[in-house]
MARMILUM-921327 format. One record per residue (C-alpha): x, y negated, z negated. Coordinates in nm, 2 decimals, padded with zeros to 4 digits. Example, Ala and Ser with C-alpha at 12.3 -4.5 7.8 and 13.67 -1.06 7.14 Angstrom:
<recs>
@x: 01.23, y: 00.45, z: -00.78
@x: 01.37, y: 00.11, z: -00.71
</recs>
This chain:
<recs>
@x: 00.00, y: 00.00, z: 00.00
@x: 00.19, y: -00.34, z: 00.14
@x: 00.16, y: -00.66, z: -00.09
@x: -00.06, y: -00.96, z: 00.00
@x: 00.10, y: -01.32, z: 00.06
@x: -00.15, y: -01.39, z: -00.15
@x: -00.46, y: -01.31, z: -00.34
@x: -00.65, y: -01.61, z: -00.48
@x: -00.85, y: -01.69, z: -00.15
@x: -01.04, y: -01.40, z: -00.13
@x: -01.04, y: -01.36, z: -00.49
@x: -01.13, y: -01.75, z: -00.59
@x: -01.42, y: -01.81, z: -00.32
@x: -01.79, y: -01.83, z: -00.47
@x: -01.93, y: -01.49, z: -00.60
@x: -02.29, y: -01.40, z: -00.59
@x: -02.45, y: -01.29, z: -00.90
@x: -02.56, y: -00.90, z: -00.86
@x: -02.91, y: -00.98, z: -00.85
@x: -02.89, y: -01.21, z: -00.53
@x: -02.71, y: -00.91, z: -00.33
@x: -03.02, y: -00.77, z: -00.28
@x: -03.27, y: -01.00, z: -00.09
@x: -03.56, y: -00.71, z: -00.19
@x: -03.78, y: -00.82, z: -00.47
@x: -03.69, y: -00.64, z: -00.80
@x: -03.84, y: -00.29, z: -00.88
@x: -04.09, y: -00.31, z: -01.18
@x: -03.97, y: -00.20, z: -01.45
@x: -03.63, y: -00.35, z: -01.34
@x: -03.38, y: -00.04, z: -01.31
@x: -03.01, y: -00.13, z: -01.35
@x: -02.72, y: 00.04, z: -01.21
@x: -02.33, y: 00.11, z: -01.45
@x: -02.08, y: 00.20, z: -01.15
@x: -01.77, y: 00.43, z: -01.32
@x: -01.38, y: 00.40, z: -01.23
@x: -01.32, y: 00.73, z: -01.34
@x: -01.64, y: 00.87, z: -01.25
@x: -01.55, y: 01.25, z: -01.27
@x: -01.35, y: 01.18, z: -01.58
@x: -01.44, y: 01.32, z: -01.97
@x: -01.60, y: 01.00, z: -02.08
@x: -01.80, y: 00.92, z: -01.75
@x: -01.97, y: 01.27, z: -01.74
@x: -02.02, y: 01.32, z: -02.10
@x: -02.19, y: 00.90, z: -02.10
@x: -02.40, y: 00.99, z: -01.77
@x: -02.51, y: 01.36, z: -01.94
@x: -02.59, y: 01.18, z: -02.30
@x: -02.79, y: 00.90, z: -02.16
@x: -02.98, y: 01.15, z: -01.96
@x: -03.01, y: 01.39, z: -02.26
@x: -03.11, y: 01.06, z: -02.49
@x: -03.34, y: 00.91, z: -02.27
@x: -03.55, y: 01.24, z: -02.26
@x: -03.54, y: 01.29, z: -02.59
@x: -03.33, y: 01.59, z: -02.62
@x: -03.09, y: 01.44, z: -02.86
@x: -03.10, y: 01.13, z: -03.11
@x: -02.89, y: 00.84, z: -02.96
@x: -02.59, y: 00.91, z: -03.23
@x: -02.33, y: 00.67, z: -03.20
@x: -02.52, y: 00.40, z: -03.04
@x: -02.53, y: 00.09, z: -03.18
@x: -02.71, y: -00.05, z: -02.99
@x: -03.01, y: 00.18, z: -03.10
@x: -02.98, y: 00.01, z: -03.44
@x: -03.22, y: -00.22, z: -03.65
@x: -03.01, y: -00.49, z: -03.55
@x: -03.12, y: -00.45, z: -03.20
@x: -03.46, y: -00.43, z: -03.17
@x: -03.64, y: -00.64, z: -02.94
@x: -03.29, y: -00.83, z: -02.76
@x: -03.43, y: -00.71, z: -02.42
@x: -03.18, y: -00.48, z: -02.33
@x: -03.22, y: -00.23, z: -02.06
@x: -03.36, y: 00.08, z: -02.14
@x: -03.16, y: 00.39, z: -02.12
@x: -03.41, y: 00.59, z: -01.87
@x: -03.35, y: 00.25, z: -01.64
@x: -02.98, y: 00.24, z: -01.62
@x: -02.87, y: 00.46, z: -01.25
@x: -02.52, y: 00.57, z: -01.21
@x: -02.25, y: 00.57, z: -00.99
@x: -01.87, y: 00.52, z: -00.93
@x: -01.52, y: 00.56, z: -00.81
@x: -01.29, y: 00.82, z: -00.87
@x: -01.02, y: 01.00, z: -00.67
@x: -01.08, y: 01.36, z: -00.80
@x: -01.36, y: 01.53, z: -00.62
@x: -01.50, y: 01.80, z: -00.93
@x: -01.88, y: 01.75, z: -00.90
@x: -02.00, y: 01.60, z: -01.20
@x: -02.22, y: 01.89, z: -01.28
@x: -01.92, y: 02.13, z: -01.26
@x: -01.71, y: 01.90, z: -01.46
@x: -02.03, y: 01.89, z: -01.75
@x: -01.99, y: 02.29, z: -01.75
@x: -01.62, y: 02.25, z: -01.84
@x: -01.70, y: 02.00, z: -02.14
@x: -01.99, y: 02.23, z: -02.24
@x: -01.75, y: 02.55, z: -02.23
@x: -01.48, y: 02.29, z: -02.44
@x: -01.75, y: 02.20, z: -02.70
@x: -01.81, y: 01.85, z: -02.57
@x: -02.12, y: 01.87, z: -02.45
@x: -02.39, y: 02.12, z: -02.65
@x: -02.43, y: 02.45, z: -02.40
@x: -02.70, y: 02.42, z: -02.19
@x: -02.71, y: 02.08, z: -02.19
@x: -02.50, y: 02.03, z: -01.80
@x: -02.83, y: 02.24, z: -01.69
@x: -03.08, y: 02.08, z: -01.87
@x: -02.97, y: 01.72, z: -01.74
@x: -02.83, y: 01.86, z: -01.39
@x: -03.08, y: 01.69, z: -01.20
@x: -02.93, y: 01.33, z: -01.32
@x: -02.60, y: 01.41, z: -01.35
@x: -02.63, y: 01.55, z: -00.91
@x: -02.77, y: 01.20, z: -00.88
@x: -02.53, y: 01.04, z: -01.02
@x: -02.24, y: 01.25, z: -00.80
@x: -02.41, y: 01.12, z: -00.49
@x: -02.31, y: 00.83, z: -00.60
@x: -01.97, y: 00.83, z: -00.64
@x: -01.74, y: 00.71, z: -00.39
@x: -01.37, y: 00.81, z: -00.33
@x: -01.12, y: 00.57, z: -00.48
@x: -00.77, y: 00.45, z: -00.48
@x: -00.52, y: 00.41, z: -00.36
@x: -00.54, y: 00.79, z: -00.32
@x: -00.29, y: 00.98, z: -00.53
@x: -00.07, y: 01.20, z: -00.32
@x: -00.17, y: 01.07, z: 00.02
@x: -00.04, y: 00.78, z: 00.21
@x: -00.29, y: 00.52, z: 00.17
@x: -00.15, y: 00.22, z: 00.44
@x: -00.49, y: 00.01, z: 00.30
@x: -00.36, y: -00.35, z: 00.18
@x: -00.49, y: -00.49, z: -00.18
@x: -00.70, y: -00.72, z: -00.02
@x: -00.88, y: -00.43, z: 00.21
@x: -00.91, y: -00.18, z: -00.09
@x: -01.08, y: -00.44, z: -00.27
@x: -01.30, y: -00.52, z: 00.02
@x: -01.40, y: -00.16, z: 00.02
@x: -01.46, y: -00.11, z: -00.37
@x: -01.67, y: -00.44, z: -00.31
@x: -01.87, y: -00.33, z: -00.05
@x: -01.91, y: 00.01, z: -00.23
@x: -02.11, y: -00.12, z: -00.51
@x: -02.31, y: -00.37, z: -00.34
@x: -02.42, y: -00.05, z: -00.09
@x: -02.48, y: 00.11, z: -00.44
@x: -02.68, y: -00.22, z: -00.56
@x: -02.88, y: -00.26, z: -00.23
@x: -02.89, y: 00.16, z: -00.20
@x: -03.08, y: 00.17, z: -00.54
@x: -03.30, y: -00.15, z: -00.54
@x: -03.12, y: -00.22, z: -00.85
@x: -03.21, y: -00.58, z: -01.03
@x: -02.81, y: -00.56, z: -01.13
@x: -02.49, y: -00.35, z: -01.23
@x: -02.21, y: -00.35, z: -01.44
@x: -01.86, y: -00.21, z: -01.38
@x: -01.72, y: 00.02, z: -01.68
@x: -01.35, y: 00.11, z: -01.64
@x: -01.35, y: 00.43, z: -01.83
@x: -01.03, y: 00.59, z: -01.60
@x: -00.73, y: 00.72, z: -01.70
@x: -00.43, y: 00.48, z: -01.89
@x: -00.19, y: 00.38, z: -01.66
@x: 00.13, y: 00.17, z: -01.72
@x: 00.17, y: -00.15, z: -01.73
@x: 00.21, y: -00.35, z: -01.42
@x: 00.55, y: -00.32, z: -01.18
@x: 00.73, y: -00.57, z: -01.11
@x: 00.71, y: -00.58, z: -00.72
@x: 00.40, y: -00.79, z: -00.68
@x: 00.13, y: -00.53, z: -00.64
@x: -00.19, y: -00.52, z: -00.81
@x: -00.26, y: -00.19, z: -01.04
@x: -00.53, y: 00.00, z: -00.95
@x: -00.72, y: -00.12, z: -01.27
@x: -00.71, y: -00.53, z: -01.11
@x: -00.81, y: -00.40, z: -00.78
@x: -01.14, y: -00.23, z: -00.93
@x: -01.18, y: -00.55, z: -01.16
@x: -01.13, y: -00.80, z: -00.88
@x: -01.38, y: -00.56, z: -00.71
@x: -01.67, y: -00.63, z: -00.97
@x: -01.60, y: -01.01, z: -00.92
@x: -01.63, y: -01.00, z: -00.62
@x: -01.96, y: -00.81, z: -00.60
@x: -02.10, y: -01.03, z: -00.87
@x: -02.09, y: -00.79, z: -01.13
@x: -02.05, y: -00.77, z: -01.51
@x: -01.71, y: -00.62, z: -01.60
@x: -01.63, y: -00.40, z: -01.88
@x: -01.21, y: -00.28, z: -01.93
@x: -01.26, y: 00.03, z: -02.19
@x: -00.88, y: 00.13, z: -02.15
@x: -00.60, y: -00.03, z: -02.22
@x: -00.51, y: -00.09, z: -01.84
@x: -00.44, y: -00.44, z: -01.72
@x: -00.76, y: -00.53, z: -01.52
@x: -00.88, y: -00.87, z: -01.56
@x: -00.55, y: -00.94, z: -01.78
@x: -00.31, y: -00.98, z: -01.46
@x: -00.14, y: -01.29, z: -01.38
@x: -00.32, y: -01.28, z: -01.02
@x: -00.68, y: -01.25, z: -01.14
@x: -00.61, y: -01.53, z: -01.45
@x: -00.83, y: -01.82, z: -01.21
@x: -01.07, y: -01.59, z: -01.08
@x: -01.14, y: -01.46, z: -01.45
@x: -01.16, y: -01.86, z: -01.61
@x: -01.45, y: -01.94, z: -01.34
@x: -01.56, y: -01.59, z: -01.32
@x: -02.01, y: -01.61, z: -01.27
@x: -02.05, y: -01.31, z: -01.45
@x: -01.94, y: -01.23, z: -01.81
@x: -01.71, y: -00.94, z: -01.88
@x: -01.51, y: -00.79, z: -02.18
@x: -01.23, y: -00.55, z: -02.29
@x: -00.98, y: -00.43, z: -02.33
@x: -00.95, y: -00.04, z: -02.48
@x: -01.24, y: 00.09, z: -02.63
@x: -01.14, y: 00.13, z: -03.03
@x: -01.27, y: 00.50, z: -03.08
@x: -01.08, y: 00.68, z: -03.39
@x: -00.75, y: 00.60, z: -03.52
@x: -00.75, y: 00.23, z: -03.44
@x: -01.16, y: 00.19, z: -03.62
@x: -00.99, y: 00.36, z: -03.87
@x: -00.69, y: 00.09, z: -03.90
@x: -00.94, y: -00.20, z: -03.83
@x: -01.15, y: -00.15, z: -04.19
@x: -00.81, y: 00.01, z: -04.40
@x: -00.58, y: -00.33, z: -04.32
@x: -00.85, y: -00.60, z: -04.43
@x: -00.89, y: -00.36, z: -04.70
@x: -00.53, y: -00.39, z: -04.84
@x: -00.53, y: -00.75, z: -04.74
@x: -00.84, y: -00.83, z: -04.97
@x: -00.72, y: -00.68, z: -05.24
@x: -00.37, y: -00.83, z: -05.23
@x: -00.17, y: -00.48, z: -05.18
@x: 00.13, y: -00.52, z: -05.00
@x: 00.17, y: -00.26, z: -04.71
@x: 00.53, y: -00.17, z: -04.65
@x: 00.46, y: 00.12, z: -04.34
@x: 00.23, y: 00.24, z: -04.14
@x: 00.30, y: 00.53, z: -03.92
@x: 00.10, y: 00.72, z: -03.72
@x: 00.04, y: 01.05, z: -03.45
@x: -00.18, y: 01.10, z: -03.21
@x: -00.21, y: 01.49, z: -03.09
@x: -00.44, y: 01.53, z: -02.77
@x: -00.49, y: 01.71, z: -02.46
@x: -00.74, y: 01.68, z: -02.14
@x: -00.64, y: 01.45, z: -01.86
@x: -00.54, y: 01.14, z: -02.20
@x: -00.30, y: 01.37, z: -02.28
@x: -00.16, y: 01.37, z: -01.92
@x: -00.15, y: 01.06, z: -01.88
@x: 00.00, y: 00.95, z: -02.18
@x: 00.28, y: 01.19, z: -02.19
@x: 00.43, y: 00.88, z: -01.95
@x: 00.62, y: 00.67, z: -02.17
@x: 00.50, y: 00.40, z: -02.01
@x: 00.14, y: 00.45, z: -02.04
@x: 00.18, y: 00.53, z: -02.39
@x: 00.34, y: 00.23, z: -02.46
@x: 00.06, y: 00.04, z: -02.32
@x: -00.18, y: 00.23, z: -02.55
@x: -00.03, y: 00.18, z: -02.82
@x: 00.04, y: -00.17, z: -02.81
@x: -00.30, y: -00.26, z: -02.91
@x: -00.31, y: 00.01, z: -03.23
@x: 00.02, y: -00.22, z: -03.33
@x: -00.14, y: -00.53, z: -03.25
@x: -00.44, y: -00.47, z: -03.49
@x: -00.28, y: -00.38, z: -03.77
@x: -00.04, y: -00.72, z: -03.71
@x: -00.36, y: -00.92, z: -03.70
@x: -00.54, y: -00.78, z: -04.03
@x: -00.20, y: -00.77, z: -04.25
@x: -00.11, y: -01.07, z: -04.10
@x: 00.25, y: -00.91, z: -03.99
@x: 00.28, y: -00.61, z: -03.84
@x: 00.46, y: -00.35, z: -04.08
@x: 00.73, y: -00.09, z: -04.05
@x: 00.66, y: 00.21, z: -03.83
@x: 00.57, y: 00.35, z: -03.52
@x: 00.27, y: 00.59, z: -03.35
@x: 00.36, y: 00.85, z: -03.12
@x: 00.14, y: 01.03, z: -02.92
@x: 00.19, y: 01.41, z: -02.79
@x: 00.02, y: 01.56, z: -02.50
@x: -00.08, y: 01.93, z: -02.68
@x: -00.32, y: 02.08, z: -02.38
@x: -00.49, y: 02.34, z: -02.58
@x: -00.68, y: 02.11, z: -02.76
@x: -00.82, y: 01.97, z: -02.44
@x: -01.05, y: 01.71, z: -02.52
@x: -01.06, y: 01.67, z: -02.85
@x: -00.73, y: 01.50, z: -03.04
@x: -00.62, y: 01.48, z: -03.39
@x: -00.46, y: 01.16, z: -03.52
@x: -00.29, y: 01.13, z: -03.87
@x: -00.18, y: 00.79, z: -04.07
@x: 00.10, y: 00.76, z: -04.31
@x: 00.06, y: 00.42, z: -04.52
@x: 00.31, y: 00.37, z: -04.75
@x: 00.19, y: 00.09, z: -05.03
@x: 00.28, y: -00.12, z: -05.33
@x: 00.02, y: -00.17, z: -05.59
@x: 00.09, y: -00.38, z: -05.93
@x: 00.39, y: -00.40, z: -06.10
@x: 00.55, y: -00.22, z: -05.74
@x: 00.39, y: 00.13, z: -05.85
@x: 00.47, y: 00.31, z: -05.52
@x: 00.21, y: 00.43, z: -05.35
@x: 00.07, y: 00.63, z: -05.00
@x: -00.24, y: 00.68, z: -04.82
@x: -00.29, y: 00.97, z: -04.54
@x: -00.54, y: 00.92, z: -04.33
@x: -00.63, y: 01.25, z: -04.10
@x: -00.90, y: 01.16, z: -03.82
@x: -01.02, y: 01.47, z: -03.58
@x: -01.29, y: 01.47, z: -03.32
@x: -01.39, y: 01.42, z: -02.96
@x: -01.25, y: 01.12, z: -02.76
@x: -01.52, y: 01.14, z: -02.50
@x: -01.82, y: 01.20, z: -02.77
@x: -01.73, y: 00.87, z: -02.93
@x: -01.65, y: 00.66, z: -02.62
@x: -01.97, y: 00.75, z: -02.46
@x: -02.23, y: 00.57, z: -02.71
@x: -01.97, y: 00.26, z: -02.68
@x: -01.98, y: 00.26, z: -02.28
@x: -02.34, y: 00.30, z: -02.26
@x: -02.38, y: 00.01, z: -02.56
@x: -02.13, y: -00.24, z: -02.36
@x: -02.30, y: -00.16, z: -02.01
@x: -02.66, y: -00.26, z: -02.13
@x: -02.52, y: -00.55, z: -02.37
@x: -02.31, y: -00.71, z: -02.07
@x: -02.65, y: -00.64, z: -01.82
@x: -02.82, y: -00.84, z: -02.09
@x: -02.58, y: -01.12, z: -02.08
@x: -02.55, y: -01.15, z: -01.71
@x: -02.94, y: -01.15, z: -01.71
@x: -02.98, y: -01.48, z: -01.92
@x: -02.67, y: -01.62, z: -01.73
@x: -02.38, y: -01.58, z: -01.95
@x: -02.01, y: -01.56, z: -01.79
@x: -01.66, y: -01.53, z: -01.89
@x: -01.52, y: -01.35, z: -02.19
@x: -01.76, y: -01.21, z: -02.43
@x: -01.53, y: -01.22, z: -02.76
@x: -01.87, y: -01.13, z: -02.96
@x: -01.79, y: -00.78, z: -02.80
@x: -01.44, y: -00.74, z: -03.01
@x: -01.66, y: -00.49, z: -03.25
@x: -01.58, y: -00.26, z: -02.96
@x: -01.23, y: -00.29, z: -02.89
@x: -00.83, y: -00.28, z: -02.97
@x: -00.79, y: -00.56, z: -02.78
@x: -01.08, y: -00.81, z: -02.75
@x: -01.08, y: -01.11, z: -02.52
@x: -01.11, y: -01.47, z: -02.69
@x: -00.97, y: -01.56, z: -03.00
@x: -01.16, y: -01.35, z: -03.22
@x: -01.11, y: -01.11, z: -03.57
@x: -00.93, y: -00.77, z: -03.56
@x: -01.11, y: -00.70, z: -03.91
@x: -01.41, y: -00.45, z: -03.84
@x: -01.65, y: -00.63, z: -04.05
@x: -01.63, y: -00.97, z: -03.93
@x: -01.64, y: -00.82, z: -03.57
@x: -01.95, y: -00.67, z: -03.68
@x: -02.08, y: -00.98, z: -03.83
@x: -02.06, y: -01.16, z: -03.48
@x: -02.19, y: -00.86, z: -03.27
@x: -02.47, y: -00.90, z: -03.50
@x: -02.51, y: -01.28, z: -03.39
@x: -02.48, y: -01.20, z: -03.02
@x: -02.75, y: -00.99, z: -03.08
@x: -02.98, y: -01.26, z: -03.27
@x: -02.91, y: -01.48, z: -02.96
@x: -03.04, y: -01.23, z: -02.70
@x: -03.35, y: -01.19, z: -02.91
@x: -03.41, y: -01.57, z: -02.88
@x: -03.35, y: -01.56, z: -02.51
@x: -03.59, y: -01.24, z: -02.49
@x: -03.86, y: -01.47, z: -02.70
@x: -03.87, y: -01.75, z: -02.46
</recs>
């Protein structure tokens, strides 16, 4: 893939919002579409399986937060009205890829059959990616983009949808080279710009955060938010460091591992990429101590644990009068069970927003992330306090 001279025409010129691709009036009840980049992937099957299996009433809507008190009349989209689709570059059917989870203990067994009707939707919907791994792909940044564009306005028009989010739920890659080109992550983001769309980075990838995409993100007509969805270790470290903070206990280390397999695992055995992921566990813990403290986290690609990981927390502590203390922390579960509820609470919150004409960073979205856009709280609580807020403010808009 050859570099562009430059990428801020086609980037910078006026974007239509998603619902005036579509000159058709909007279907009633409104139906609203979430396009995947990493459609095929763990999380992306097991969100487009649970929201099927939720909306039907098979299982309660654990995890959701959006499915909470606090929520209640905002206006959101209703789960049985969101549509899927996406890009990806692997081409495992999505029901084939639900029977894997469901044989890993991902999804409960019977469940890819049960929902197999949506989830074959869904995979008729997903269009083939890039640039393609393995295969010489001559397409420039500017055509690729063109392409991802005109991908999900097809999908928009295809669908008679009234709007659609992207949700970047693919694999971590590295951080960005230093020959000019765009990562795959800012070509898919530059995409959703360009289609009008709400954009949502749930991995620590760069996306909207390259130096080329900085003046199309400041006067960007849709809002969007990221970056790496905060899922299990890092919640953990996001309520434990205002916790020694508040009550004046002076952290000395922090160390942490991270054991997990499935395509994460992969993909963070490169250095690289796991230097990228764990910058924003480090950056948390700097933001609620108010320093960042001694120690590391290391992550280790084990394949037989396939999808689920195990991460562990050393804290080493002084308490009064420099009694020396520790806490261990041991966190073990499902990476694609707990990012699911998250993607499917950040696609209908950011459909909401673009619907009442927000743009631009949502920081009221931190709640959700390691890294948050804006200049907002690390501390779980107060993130929670202003998700809370954004919440009260879509209720008003829904009242009016």
């Amino acid at each position: 893939m050859s570099a562009e001279p430059s990428l801020s025409s086609p980037l910078s010129s006026p974007t239509p919002t998603s619902s005036s691709l579509s000159s058709s009036p909007s279907p009633s009840p409104a139906r609203y579409g979430v396009w995947l980049v990493g459609a095929r992937g763990s999380v992306a099957t097991t969100a487009v399986a649970g929201c099927a299996a939720v909306a039907a009433g098979l299982h309660p809507p654990t995890g959701m937060v959006t499915e909470t008190a606090p929520f209640t009349d905002v206006g959101l989209p209703t789960l049985s009205s969101l549509v899927f689709g996406g890009h990806d570059t692997v081409d495992c059917p999505l029901p084939k890829r639900a029977e894997h989870l469901a044989d890993g203990g991902v999804l409960p067994h019977g469940l890819p059959s049960a929902v197999a009707a949506e989830l074959a939707a869904a995979d008729r919907e997903i269009k083939p990616g890039g640039p393609l791994p393995g295969r010489d792909d001559d397409r420039t940044q500017d055509e690729l983009i063109t392409t991802f564009a005109t991908d999900i306005r097809d999908f928009i028009h295809a669908q008679n949808l009234a709007g659609a989010v992207v949700v970047n739920v693919a694999s971590t890659e590295p951080a960005p080279a230093a020959d000019g080109l765009l990562p795959p992550s800012s070509l898919y983001a530059a995409a959703a710009l360009r289609a009008g769309c709400p954009y949502v980075n749930f991995t620590p990838s760069t996306g909207l955060h390259h130096p080329d995409l900085a003046a199309t993100a400041a006067t960007a007509s849709v809002p969007y938010a990221g970056r790496d969805g905060k899922t299990g270790q890092t919640l953990l470290r996001s309520v434990l460091g205002p916790m020694f903070l508040q009550r004046a206990l002076a952290v000395r280390a922090w160390s942490g591992t991270n054991l997990l397999g499935g395509g994460d695992g992969a993909a963070l055995a490169d250095p690289a990429a796991a230097a990228a992921k764990n910058a924003g566990k480090e950056r948390v813990l700097a933001d609620t101590l108010g320093a960042a403290p001694q120690g590391e986290v290391h992550i280790d690609d084990v394949p037989a644990l396939g999808d689920w990981k195990t991460a562990w927390d050393h804290i080493a502590f002084d308490g009064f009068l420099g009694a020396r203390m520790v806490l261990q922390t041991t966190w073990q579960g499902c990476d694609s069970a707990l990012a699911a509820p998250l993607v499917l609470d950040l696609a209908r919150l950011l459909l909401r927003a673009a619907d009442i004409g927000l743009t631009g960073p949502r920081p009221e979205l931190g709640f959700y992330f390691k890294d948050p856009d804006g200049d907002s709280s690390s501390a779980l609580g107060e993130q929670f306090a202003a998700l809370v807020d954004f919440a009260a403010l879509l209720r008003d808009e829904a009242g009016r």
